[in-house]
N, C-alpha and C positions, 0 to 999 in steps of 0.2 A: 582484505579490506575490513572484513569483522574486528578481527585483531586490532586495527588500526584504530578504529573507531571505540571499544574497548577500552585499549589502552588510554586515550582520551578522553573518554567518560569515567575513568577510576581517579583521574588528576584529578578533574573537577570534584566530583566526590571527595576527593580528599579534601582539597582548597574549600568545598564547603565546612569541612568539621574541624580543619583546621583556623579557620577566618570565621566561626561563629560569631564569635564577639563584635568582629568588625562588619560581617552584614549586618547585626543587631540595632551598629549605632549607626549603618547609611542608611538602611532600609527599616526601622524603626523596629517596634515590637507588635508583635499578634497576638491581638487580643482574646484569641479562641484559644490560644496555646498557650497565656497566661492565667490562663481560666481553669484550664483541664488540664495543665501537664505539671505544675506545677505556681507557686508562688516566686517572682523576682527571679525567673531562670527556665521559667516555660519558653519563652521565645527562642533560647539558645539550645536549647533539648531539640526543637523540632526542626533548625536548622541542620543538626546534628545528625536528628534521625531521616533529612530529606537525602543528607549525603551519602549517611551507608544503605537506602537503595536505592541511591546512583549506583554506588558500588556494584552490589548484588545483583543489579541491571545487567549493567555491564557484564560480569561474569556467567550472567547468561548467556545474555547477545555470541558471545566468547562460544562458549560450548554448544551452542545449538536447542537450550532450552528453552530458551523464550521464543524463537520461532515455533517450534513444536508446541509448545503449549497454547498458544493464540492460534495456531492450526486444529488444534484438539478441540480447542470450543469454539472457534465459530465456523468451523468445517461441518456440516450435514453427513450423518453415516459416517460419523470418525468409528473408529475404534473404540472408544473412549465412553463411548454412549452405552446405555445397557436395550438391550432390543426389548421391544414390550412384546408381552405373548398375546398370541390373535388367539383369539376366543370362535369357537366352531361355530355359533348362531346363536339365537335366542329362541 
């Protein structure tokens, strides 16, 4: 079912970065990504960059790292954690 779903969210990814242009002119321009990403092409940069981490989503979802890692941080006594040393008294 991962795969499945995967494979589905890498389409969309793609149709986002491929179809930049064309969200640009249904869904207008972003004013915070016309600001900061650049001048007359910040809005189609961040279309761009929302798709390849679709992408890279996906390809987690895919191999099992993006569970594992959402389990790393907000699991209690993961692994991951570093133990603090207990101090003998004061």
């Amino acid at each position: 079912m991962k795969y499945l779903v995967g494979i589905i969210l890498i389409g969309i990814g793609f149709v986002i970065i491929w179809k930049s242009d064309w969200l640009m002119e249904n869904i207008g321009r972003i004013e915070w990504a016309e600001a900061h990403l650049g001048y007359d092409g910040g809005t189609r940069l961040f279309y761009k960059l929302i798709g390849i981490v679709v992408i890279i989503g996906a390809f987690l979802l895919m191999s099992g790292g993006l569970l594992s890692g959402v389990k790393g941080i907000f699991t209690p006594n993961s692994p991951y954690q570093t133990e603090q040393p207990q101090s003998e008294g004061l």
